[in-house]
C-alpha positions in Angstrom: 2.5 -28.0 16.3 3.6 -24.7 17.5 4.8 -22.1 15.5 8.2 -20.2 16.2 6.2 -16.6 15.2 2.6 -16.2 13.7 2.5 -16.6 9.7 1.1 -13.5 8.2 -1.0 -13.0 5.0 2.2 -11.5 3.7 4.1 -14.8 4.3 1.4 -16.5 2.4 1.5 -14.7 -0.2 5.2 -15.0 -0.6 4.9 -18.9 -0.3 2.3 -18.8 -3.5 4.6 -16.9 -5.3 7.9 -19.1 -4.4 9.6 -16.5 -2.4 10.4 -18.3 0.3 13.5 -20.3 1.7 13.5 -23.8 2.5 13.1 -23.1 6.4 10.3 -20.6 5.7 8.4 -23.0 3.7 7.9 -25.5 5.8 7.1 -23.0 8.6 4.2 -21.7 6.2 3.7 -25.9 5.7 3.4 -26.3 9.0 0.7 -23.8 9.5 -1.1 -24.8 6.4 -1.1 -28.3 7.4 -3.7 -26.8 10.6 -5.5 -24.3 8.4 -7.5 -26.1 5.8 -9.0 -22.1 5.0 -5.3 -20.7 4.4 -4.5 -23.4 2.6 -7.7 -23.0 0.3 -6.8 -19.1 -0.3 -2.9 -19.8 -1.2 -4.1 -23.1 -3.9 -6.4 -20.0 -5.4 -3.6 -17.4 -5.3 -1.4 -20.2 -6.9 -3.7 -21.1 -9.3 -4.0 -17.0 -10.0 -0.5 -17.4 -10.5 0.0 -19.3 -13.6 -3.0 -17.8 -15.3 -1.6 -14.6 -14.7 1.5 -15.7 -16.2 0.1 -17.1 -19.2 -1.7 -14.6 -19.8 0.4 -11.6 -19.4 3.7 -13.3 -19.5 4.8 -10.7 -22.6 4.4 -7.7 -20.2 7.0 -9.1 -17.8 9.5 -7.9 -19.9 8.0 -4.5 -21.0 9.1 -1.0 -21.3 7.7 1.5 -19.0 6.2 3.0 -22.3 4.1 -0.2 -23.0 3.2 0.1 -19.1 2.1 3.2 -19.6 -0.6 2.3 -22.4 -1.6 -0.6 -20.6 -2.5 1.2 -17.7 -4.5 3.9 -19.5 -1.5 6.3 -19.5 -0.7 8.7 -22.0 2.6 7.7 -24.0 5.6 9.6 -23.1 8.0 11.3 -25.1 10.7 10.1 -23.2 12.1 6.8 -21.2 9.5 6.8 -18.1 11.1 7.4 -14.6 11.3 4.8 -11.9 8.4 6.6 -10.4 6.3 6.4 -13.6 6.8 2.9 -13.8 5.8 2.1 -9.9 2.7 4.2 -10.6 1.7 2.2 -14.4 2.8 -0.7 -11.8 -0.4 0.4 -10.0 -2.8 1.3 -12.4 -2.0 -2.3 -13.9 -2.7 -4.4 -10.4 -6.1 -2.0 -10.1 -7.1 -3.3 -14.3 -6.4 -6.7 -13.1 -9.0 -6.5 -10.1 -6.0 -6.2 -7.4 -5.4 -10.3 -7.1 -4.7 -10.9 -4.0 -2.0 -8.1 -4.1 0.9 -9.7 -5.2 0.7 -9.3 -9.3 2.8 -5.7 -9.4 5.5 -7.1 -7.1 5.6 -10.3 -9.5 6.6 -7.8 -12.7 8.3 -5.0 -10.8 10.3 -7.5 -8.3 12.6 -10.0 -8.2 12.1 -11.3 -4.5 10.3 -9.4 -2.0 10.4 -10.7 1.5 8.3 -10.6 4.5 10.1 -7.4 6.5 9.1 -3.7 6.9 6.2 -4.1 4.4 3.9 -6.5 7.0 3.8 -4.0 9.7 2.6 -0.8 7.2 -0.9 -2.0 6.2 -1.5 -3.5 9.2 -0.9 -0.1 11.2 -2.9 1.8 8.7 -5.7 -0.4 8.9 -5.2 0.3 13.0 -5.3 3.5 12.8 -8.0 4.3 10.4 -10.2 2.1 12.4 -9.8 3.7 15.9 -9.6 7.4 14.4 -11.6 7.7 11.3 -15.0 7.0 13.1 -13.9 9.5 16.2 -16.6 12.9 16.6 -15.2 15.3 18.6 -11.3 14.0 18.7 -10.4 12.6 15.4 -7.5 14.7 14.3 -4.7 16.7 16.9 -4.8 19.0 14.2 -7.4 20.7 12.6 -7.5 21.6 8.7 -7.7 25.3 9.4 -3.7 25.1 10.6 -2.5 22.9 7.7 0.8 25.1 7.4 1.5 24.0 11.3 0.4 20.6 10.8 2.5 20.0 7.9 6.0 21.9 9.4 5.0 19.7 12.7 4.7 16.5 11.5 7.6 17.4 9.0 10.4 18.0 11.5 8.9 14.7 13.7 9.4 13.0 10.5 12.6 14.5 9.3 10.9 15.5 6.4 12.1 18.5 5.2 9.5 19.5 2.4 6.7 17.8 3.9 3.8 18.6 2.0 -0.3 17.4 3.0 -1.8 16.3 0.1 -4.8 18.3 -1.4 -7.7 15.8 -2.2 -10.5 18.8 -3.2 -10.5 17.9 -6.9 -11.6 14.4 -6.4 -13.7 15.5 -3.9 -12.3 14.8 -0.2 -11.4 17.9 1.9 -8.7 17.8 4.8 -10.0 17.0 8.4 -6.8 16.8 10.1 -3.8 15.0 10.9 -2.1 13.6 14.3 1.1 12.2 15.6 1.3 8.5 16.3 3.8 5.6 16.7 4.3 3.2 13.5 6.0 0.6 14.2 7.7 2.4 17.8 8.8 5.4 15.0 7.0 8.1 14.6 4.2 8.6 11.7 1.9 11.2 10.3 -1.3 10.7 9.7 -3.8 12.6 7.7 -7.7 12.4 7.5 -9.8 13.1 4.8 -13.7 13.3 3.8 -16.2 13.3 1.3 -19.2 15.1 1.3 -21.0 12.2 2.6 -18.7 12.3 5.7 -17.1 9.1 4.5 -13.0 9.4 5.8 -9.9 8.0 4.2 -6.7 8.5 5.9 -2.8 8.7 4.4 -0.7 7.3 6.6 3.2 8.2 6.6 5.9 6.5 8.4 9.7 6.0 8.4 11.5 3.0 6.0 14.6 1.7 7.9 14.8 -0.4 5.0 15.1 2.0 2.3 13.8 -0.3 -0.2 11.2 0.7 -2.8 8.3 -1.5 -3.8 6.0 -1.4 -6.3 2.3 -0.7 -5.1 0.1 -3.8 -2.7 -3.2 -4.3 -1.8 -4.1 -5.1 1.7 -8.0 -5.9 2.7 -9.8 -7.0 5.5 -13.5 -6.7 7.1 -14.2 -4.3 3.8 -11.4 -1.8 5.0 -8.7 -1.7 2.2 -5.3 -0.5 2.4 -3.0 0.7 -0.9 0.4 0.8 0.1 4.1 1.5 -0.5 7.6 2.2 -0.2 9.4 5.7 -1.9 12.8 5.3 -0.8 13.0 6.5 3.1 9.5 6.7 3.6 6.6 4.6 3.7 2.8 5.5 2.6 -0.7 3.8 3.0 -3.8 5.0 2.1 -6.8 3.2 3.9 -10.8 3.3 3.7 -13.9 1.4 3.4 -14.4 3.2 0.1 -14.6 1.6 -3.9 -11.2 0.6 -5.0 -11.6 2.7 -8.0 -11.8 5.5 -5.6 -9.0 4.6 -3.6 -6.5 4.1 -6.9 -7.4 8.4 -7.5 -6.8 8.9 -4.1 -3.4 7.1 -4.1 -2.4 8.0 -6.8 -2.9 11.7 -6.0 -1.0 11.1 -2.8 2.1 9.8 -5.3 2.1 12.7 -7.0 2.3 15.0 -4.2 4.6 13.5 -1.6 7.9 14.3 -1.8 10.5 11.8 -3.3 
Protein backbone atom coordinates (compact mmCIF):
# COMPACT_ATOMS: atom_id res chain seq x y z
CA UNK A 1 0.00 0.00 0.00
CA UNK A 2 1.31 3.28 -0.89
CA UNK A 3 1.65 6.05 1.33
CA UNK A 4 0.22 9.66 0.53
CA UNK A 5 3.77 11.20 2.31
CA UNK A 6 6.57 9.20 4.30
CA UNK A 7 5.65 8.65 8.17
CA UNK A 8 8.27 10.20 10.24
CA UNK A 9 9.57 9.11 13.76
CA UNK A 10 7.78 12.15 14.83
CA UNK A 11 4.41 10.86 13.50
CA UNK A 12 5.10 7.77 15.46
CA UNK A 13 5.67 9.14 18.25
CA UNK A 14 2.53 11.18 18.13
CA UNK A 15 0.45 7.91 17.26
CA UNK A 16 1.87 6.30 20.81
CA UNK A 17 0.95 9.10 22.53
CA UNK A 18 -2.79 9.55 20.88
CA UNK A 19 -2.10 12.66 19.12
CA UNK A 20 -3.30 11.91 16.07
CA UNK A 21 -6.66 12.26 14.04
CA UNK A 22 -8.64 9.58 12.76
CA UNK A 23 -7.16 10.03 9.05
CA UNK A 24 -3.55 10.23 10.54
CA UNK A 25 -3.99 7.07 12.35
CA UNK A 26 -4.70 4.92 9.96
CA UNK A 27 -2.04 6.54 7.63
CA UNK A 28 0.59 5.58 10.56
CA UNK A 29 -1.69 1.96 10.50
CA UNK A 30 -1.11 1.60 7.26
CA UNK A 31 2.60 1.91 7.46
CA UNK A 32 2.81 -0.16 10.60
CA UNK A 33 0.89 -2.85 9.05
CA UNK A 34 4.40 -3.12 6.52
CA UNK A 35 6.83 -2.41 9.21
CA UNK A 36 6.83 -5.13 11.79
CA UNK A 37 10.30 -3.01 13.36
CA UNK A 38 8.19 0.38 13.67
CA UNK A 39 5.57 -1.29 14.95
CA UNK A 40 7.76 -3.10 17.65
CA UNK A 41 9.31 0.48 18.70
CA UNK A 42 5.72 2.31 19.06
CA UNK A 43 4.18 -1.05 21.30
CA UNK A 44 7.52 -0.18 23.57
CA UNK A 45 6.92 3.62 23.52
CA UNK A 46 3.25 2.76 24.40
CA UNK A 47 4.07 0.49 26.88
CA UNK A 48 6.61 3.55 28.20
CA UNK A 49 3.62 5.33 28.22
CA UNK A 50 1.44 4.12 30.85
CA UNK A 51 4.28 3.29 33.11
CA UNK A 52 5.31 6.74 32.86
CA UNK A 53 1.95 7.69 33.83
CA UNK A 54 1.64 5.65 36.75
CA UNK A 55 4.46 6.42 37.94
CA UNK A 56 4.68 10.12 37.71
CA UNK A 57 1.04 10.82 37.13
CA UNK A 58 1.24 13.39 40.42
CA UNK A 59 3.79 15.62 38.58
CA UNK A 60 1.41 16.25 35.62
CA UNK A 61 -0.17 18.58 37.61
CA UNK A 62 2.88 20.30 39.38
CA UNK A 63 4.01 23.70 40.04
CA UNK A 64 7.08 24.89 38.37
CA UNK A 65 8.54 24.99 42.02
CA UNK A 66 8.07 21.11 42.49
CA UNK A 67 9.73 21.00 38.84
CA UNK A 68 12.29 22.70 39.88
CA UNK A 69 13.31 20.23 42.80
CA UNK A 70 12.67 17.40 40.72
CA UNK A 71 15.02 18.30 38.27
CA UNK A 72 17.90 19.12 40.75
CA UNK A 73 17.00 22.82 40.70
CA UNK A 74 17.37 25.08 43.44
CA UNK A 75 13.86 26.37 44.78
CA UNK A 76 12.83 29.69 43.88
CA UNK A 77 11.68 32.46 45.79
CA UNK A 78 9.18 33.34 43.36
CA UNK A 79 6.49 31.74 40.72
CA UNK A 80 9.10 30.21 38.02
CA UNK A 81 8.86 31.75 34.48
CA UNK A 82 7.64 29.94 31.45
CA UNK A 83 11.27 29.67 30.62
CA UNK A 84 12.20 28.01 33.93
CA UNK A 85 9.57 25.62 33.58
CA UNK A 86 10.68 24.55 29.78
CA UNK A 87 14.15 24.22 31.13
CA UNK A 88 12.98 21.85 34.71
CA UNK A 89 10.90 20.37 31.56
CA UNK A 90 14.33 19.31 30.36
CA UNK A 91 16.29 18.43 33.14
CA UNK A 92 13.25 16.11 33.94
CA UNK A 93 13.17 14.14 30.28
CA UNK A 94 17.33 13.85 30.83
CA UNK A 95 16.45 12.10 34.88
CA UNK A 96 14.13 9.88 33.11
CA UNK A 97 16.81 8.61 30.55
CA UNK A 98 15.26 10.79 27.49
CA UNK A 99 12.34 7.99 26.56
CA UNK A 100 11.98 8.08 23.35
CA UNK A 101 11.64 11.91 23.50
CA UNK A 102 8.17 12.46 23.95
CA UNK A 103 7.80 12.52 28.04
CA UNK A 104 8.36 16.54 28.49
CA UNK A 105 5.86 17.24 25.67
CA UNK A 106 3.31 14.74 27.53
CA UNK A 107 3.52 17.14 30.91
CA UNK A 108 4.24 20.52 29.25
CA UNK A 109 1.71 19.93 26.15
CA UNK A 110 -1.61 19.45 25.43
CA UNK A 111 -1.32 18.23 21.70
CA UNK A 112 1.76 18.64 19.68
CA UNK A 113 1.50 17.83 16.03
CA UNK A 114 3.75 16.77 13.43
CA UNK A 115 4.73 20.43 11.70
CA UNK A 116 7.83 22.68 12.03
CA UNK A 117 9.36 20.47 14.74
CA UNK A 118 10.10 17.33 12.16
CA UNK A 119 12.25 19.25 9.83
CA UNK A 120 14.62 20.94 12.95
CA UNK A 121 16.44 17.74 14.22
CA UNK A 122 16.52 16.35 11.09
CA UNK A 123 18.48 19.45 9.53
CA UNK A 124 20.73 19.58 12.53
CA UNK A 125 21.66 16.13 12.39
CA UNK A 126 22.44 17.18 8.43
CA UNK A 127 24.44 19.57 9.09
CA UNK A 128 26.57 18.43 11.90
CA UNK A 129 27.29 15.42 9.88
CA UNK A 130 28.61 17.05 6.67
CA UNK A 131 30.39 19.99 8.64
CA UNK A 132 31.54 18.84 11.93
CA UNK A 133 34.12 16.28 10.57
CA UNK A 134 35.34 19.11 7.70
CA UNK A 135 39.55 20.03 8.18
CA UNK A 136 40.33 22.80 6.38
CA UNK A 137 36.51 24.26 5.61
CA UNK A 138 34.33 23.65 8.55
CA UNK A 139 33.18 27.04 9.60
CA UNK A 140 32.78 30.40 6.96
CA UNK A 141 33.75 32.04 9.93
CA UNK A 142 36.44 31.64 12.10
CA UNK A 143 36.33 32.14 16.05
CA UNK A 144 38.81 34.96 15.97
CA UNK A 145 35.84 37.32 14.32
CA UNK A 146 33.01 36.29 16.67
CA UNK A 147 31.79 40.02 16.86
CA UNK A 148 31.35 39.80 12.74
CA UNK A 149 30.05 36.40 12.86
CA UNK A 150 27.43 37.12 15.42
CA UNK A 151 26.24 40.85 13.72
CA UNK A 152 26.30 38.67 10.30
CA UNK A 153 24.32 35.97 11.07
CA UNK A 154 22.18 38.30 13.32
CA UNK A 155 20.92 40.67 10.56
CA UNK A 156 20.43 37.27 8.06
CA UNK A 157 18.38 36.06 10.89
CA UNK A 158 16.65 39.17 11.92
CA UNK A 159 17.98 38.86 15.16
CA UNK A 160 18.69 41.86 16.57
CA UNK A 161 20.67 40.91 19.77
CA UNK A 162 22.17 37.85 18.42
CA UNK A 163 24.51 36.61 20.81
CA UNK A 164 27.15 33.20 20.20
CA UNK A 165 27.04 31.27 22.99
CA UNK A 166 30.28 30.93 25.13
CA UNK A 167 30.88 27.13 25.91
CA UNK A 168 34.62 27.67 27.67
CA UNK A 169 33.39 26.81 31.23
CA UNK A 170 32.22 23.42 30.38
CA UNK A 171 35.01 23.07 28.31
CA UNK A 172 34.21 23.55 24.39
CA UNK A 173 35.73 26.57 22.73
CA UNK A 174 34.18 28.31 19.46
CA UNK A 175 35.39 27.02 15.97
CA UNK A 176 33.07 28.92 13.94
CA UNK A 177 29.86 29.48 12.45
CA UNK A 178 28.38 29.51 8.73
CA UNK A 179 25.31 30.53 6.85
CA UNK A 180 23.02 27.79 5.61
CA UNK A 181 19.41 27.02 4.43
CA UNK A 182 16.98 25.37 7.13
CA UNK A 183 14.23 24.45 5.90
CA UNK A 184 14.69 26.99 2.43
CA UNK A 185 15.11 29.97 5.42
CA UNK A 186 18.09 30.93 6.46
CA UNK A 187 19.98 29.42 9.76
CA UNK A 188 23.09 29.95 11.75
CA UNK A 189 25.16 27.60 12.71
CA UNK A 190 27.77 27.43 15.28
CA UNK A 191 30.64 24.89 15.94
CA UNK A 192 32.17 24.01 18.92
CA UNK A 193 35.08 21.66 20.37
CA UNK A 194 36.52 19.98 23.23
CA UNK A 195 40.00 19.55 23.89
CA UNK A 196 39.87 16.22 22.34
CA UNK A 197 38.69 17.79 19.08
CA UNK A 198 35.30 16.27 19.50
CA UNK A 199 32.61 19.10 17.82
CA UNK A 200 29.02 19.88 18.78
CA UNK A 201 27.19 22.37 16.79
CA UNK A 202 24.07 24.90 17.77
CA UNK A 203 22.01 25.22 15.19
CA UNK A 204 19.51 28.31 14.80
CA UNK A 205 16.79 28.75 12.42
CA UNK A 206 13.53 30.77 11.94
CA UNK A 207 9.81 29.42 13.57
CA UNK A 208 7.09 30.40 11.09
CA UNK A 209 5.06 28.84 13.61
CA UNK A 210 5.77 30.73 16.58
CA UNK A 211 4.87 28.06 18.90
CA UNK A 212 6.99 27.08 21.94
CA UNK A 213 7.70 23.56 22.90
CA UNK A 214 9.08 22.05 25.71
CA UNK A 215 12.58 20.38 25.03
CA UNK A 216 12.87 16.64 22.50
CA UNK A 217 15.29 14.21 21.98
CA UNK A 218 16.18 13.15 18.51
CA UNK A 219 18.87 10.21 17.97
CA UNK A 220 20.07 8.29 15.19
CA UNK A 221 23.40 6.27 14.20
CA UNK A 222 24.86 7.58 17.83
CA UNK A 223 24.44 11.30 16.69
CA UNK A 224 21.83 12.96 19.09
CA UNK A 225 20.00 16.07 18.70
CA UNK A 226 18.28 18.30 21.85
CA UNK A 227 15.95 20.53 20.41
CA UNK A 228 13.45 23.35 20.62
CA UNK A 229 11.19 26.12 19.99
CA UNK A 230 11.58 29.87 22.00
CA UNK A 231 8.95 31.72 20.41
CA UNK A 232 10.28 32.96 16.74
CA UNK A 233 13.19 31.02 16.70
CA UNK A 234 14.23 27.52 16.68
CA UNK A 235 17.49 25.80 18.35
CA UNK A 236 19.21 22.33 18.12
CA UNK A 237 22.12 21.23 19.61
CA UNK A 238 23.69 18.09 17.91
CA UNK A 239 26.81 15.66 18.66
CA UNK A 240 27.96 12.17 19.08
CA UNK A 241 28.87 13.17 22.64
CA UNK A 242 27.21 11.67 26.34
CA UNK A 243 23.84 12.94 26.83
CA UNK A 244 24.79 14.25 30.13
CA UNK A 245 27.08 16.35 28.27
CA UNK A 246 24.81 17.43 25.76
CA UNK A 247 22.01 18.54 28.62
CA UNK A 248 25.16 21.30 30.05
CA UNK A 249 25.63 22.24 26.62
CA UNK A 250 21.93 22.94 25.95
CA UNK A 251 21.17 24.18 28.66
CA UNK A 252 23.92 26.75 28.44
CA UNK A 253 22.65 27.58 25.00
CA UNK A 254 19.08 28.39 26.89
CA UNK A 255 20.51 30.62 28.95
CA UNK A 256 22.29 32.68 26.53
CA UNK A 257 20.12 32.97 23.42
CA UNK A 258 18.01 35.70 23.37
CA UNK A 259 14.18 35.35 24.15
Amino acid sequence: MSESRPVTETDLHAYADGFLDAAERERVEAHLAHNPEAARRVSDWQAQNDGLRDAFAAYASARPSDLQLIAGHRAATKAATPRLAMAAAAALVFMLGGLAGHFGPMLFEKAPTATAMDALPHEARNAYLIYASEVRHPVEVFADEEAHLARWLGKRLAIDDLKVPDLKAIGFKLVGGRLLPVTDKPGALFMYEDETGRRVTVLVARNEENRTTSFRFAAASGVETFYWIDGDLGYAVTGDISRERLQQIAEECYRQFPT
